[in-house]
OpenMM code with the backbone's topology and positions (N, CA, C; nanometers):
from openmm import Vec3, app, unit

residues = "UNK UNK UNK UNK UNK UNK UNK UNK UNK UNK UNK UNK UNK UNK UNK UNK UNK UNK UNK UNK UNK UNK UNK UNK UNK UNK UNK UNK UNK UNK UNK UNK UNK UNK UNK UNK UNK UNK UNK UNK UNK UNK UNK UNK".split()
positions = [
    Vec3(0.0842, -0.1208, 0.0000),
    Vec3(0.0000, 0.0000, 0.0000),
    Vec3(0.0877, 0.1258, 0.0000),
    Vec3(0.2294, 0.1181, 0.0644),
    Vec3(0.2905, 0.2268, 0.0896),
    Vec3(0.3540, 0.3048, -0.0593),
    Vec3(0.3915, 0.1845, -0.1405),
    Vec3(0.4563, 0.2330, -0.2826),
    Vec3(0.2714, 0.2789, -0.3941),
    Vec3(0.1765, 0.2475, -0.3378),
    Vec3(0.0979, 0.3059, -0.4122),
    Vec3(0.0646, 0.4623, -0.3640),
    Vec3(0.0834, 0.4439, -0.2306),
    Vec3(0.0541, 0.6172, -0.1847),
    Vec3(0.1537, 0.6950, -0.2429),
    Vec3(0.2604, 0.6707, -0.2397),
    Vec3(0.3729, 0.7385, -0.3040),
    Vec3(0.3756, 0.7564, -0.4873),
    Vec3(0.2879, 0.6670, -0.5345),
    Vec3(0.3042, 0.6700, -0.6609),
    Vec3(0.2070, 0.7758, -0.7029),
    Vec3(0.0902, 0.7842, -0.5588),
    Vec3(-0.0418, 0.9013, -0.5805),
    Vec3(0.0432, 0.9711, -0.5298),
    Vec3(0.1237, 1.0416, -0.4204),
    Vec3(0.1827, 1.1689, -0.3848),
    Vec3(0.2617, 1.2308, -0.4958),
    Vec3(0.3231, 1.1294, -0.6403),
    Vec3(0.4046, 1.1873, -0.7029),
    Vec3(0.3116, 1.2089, -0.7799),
    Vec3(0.2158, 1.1580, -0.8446),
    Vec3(0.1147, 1.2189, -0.9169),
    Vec3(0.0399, 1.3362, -0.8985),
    Vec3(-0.0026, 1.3318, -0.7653),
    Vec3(-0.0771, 1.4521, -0.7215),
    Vec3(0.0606, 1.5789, -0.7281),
    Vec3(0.1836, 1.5885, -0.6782),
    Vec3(0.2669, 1.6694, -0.6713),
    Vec3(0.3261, 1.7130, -0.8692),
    Vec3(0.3418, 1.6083, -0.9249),
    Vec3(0.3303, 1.6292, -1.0884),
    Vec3(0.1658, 1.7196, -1.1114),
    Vec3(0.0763, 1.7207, -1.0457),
    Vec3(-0.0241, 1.7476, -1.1470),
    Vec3(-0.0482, 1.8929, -1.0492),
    Vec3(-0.0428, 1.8953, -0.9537),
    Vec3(0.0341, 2.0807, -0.9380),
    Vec3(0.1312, 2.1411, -0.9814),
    Vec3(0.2230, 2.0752, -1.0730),
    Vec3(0.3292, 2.1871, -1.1281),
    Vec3(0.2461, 2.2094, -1.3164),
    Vec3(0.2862, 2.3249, -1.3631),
    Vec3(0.2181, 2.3535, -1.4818),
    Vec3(0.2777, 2.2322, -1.5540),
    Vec3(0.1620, 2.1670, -1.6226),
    Vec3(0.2093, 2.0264, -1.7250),
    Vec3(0.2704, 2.1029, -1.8908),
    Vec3(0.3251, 2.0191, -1.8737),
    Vec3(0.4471, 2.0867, -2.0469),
    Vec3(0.3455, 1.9935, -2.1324),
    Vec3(0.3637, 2.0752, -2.2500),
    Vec3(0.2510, 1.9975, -2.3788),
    Vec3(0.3675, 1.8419, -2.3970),
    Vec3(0.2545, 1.7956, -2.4484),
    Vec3(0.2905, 1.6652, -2.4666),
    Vec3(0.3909, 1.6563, -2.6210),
    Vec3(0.5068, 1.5733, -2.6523),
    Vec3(0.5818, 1.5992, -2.7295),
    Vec3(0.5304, 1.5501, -2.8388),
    Vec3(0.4573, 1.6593, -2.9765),
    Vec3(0.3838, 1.6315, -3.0682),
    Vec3(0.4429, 1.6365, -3.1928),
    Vec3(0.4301, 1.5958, -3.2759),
    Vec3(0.4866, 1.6472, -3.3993),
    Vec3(0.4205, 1.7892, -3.4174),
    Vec3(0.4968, 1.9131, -3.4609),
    Vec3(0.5305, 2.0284, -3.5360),
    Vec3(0.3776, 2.0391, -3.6051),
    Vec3(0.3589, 1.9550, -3.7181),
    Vec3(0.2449, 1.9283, -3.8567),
    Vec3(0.2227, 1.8199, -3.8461),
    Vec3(0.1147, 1.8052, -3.7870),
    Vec3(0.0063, 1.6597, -3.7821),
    Vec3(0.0030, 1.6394, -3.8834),
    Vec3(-0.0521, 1.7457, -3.9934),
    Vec3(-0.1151, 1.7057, -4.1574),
    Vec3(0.0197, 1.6630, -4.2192),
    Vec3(0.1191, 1.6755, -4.1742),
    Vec3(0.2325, 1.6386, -4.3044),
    Vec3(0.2307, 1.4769, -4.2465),
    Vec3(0.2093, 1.4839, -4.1288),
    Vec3(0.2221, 1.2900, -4.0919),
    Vec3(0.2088, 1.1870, -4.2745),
    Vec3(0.2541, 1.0941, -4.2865),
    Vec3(0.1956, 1.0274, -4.3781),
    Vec3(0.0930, 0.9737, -4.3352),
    Vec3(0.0055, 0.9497, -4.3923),
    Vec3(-0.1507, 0.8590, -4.3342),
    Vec3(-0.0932, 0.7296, -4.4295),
    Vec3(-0.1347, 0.6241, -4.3689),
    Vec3(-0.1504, 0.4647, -4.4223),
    Vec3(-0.2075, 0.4300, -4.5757),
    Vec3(-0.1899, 0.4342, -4.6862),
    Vec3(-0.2800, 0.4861, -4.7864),
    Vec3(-0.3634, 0.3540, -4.8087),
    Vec3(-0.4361, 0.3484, -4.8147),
    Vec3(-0.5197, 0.2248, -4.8342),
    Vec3(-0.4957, 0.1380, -4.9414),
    Vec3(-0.4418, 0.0048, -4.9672),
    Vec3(-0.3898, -0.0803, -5.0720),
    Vec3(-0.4842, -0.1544, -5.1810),
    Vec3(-0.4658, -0.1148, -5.3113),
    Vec3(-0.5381, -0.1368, -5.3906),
    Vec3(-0.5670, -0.2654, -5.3746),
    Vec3(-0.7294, -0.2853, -5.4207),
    Vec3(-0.7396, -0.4315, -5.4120),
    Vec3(-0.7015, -0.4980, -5.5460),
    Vec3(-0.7141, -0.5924, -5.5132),
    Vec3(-0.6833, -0.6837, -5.6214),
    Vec3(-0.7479, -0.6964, -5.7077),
    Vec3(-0.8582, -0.6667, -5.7381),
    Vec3(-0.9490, -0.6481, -5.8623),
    Vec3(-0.9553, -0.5094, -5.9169),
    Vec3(-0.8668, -0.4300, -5.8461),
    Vec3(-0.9063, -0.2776, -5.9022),
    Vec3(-0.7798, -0.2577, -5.9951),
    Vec3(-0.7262, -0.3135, -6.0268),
    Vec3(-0.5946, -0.2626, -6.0882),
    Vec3(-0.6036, -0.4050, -6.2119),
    Vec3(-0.6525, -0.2952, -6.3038),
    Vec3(-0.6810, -0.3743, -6.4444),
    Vec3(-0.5929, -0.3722, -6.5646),
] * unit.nanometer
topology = app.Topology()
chain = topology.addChain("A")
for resn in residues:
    res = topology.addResidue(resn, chain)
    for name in ("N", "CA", "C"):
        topology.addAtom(name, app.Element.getBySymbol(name[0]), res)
C-alpha cells in the first residue's frame, strides 16, 4: 500500500506543477496517413 501512496503523492505533486505539452509532432497534416492498398481487382 505504501509504494501506491507514493506513486499518488508523485502524481498529485506532478499534477500541481504547470504540465508541459505533450511531445507532438510540429504538422500533424504532413504525418503520412496509411494509404489504403489497392485491391486486387481494381488494378486492371
Amino acid at each position: 500500500m505504501r509504494a501506491n501512496t507514493t506513486v499518488r503523492a508523485q502524481r498529485q505533486f506532478r499534477a500541481g506543477q504547470p504540465r508541459r505539452p505533450f511531445p507532438q509532432p510540429a504538422k500533424p497534416h504532413s504525418m503520412p496517413r496509411p494509404r489504403p492498398l489497392p485491391k486486387p481487382g481494381s488494378r486492371g
